[in-house]
C-alpha positions in Angstrom: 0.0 0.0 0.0 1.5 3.4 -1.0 2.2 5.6 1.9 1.7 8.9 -0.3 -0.2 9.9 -3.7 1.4 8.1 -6.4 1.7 9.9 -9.8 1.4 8.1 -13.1 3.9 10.1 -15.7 3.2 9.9 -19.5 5.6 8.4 -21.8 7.3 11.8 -23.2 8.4 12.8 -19.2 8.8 9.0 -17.9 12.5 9.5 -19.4 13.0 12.6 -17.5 12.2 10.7 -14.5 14.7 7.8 -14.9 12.3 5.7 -16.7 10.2 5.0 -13.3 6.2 5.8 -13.0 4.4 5.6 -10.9 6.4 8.1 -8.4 5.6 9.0 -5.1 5.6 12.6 -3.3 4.0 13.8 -0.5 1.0 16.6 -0.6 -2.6 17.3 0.5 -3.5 18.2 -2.6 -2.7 17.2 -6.1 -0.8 20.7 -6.4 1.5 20.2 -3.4 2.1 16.6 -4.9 3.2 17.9 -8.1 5.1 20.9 -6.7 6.9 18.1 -4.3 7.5 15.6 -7.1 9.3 18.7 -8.7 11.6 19.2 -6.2 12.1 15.1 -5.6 13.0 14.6 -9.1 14.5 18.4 -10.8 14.5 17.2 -14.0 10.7 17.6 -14.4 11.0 21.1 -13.3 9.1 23.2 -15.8 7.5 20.7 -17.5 4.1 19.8 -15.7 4.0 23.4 -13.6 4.8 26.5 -15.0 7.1 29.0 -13.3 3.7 30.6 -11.3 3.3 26.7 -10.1 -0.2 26.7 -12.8 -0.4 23.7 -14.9 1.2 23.6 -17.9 -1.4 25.2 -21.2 -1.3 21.6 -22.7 -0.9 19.5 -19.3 -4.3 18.0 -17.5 -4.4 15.8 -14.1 -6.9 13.1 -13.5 -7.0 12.2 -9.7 -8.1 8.6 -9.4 -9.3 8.7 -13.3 -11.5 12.2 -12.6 -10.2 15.6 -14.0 -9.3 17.6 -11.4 -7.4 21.3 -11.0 -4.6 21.6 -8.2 -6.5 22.3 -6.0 -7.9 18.4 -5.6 -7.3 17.1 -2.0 -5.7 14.1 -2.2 -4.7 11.1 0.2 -1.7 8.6 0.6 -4.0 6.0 -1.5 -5.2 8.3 -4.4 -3.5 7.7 -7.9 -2.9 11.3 -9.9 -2.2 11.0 -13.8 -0.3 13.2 -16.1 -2.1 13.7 -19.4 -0.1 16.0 -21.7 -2.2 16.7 -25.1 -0.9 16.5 -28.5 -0.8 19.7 -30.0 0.3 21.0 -33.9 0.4 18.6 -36.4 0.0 18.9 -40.5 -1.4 21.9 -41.7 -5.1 22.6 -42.7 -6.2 20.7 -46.2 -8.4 22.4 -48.6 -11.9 22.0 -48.0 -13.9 19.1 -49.8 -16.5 19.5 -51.9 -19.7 17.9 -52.1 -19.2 16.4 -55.5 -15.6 15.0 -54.7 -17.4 13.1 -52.2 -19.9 11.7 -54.0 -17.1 10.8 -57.2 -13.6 11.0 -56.1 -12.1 10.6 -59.4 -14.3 13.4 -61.6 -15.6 11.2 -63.8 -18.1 11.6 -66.1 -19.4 8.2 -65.2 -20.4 9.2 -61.6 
């Protein structure tokens, strides 16, 4: 049984954490947890808090799979996850029209 909350790290800040998840840091809430997890392991400095201790714009925390702000109270048995979402990718394609849906090649046939 975990004595604190434990804190499931996506794959992209696993590394930064030597490869271990779920961690373990003490806090009452899911905020101190995080801000303590920061200080346990310096290499995720930055990257789930921002320099006001906020989340991150693109970082989200589930406590105990329910999306909660850092304000969450948390005990020793609650589970907090890390969701980072996926942001960018390829740039916009032109619009389809109606009839390219109905006959991709053009045909006359269609």
């Amino acid at each position: 049984m975990p004595s604190m909350p434990a804190v499931h790290l996506p794959s992209t800040l696993r590394q930064r954490a030597g490869g271990v998840s779920p961690l373990e840091a003490p806090g009452a809430t899911a905020g101190e947890v995080l801000r303590n997890l920061e200080k346990l392991t310096p290499a995720l400095a930055g990257w789930i808090l921002d320099e006001q201790g906020a989340l991150r714009q693109h970082v989200h925390v589930f406590v105990n799979d329910e999306q909660a702000d850092l304000r969450r109270s948390v005990s020793e048995r609650d589970e907090i996850t890390i969701v980072q979402a996926i942001s960018g990718g390829a740039p916009a394609a032109p619009p389809i029209d109606a009839e390219e849906l109905t006959c991709p090649t053009r045909r006359p046939s269609c």
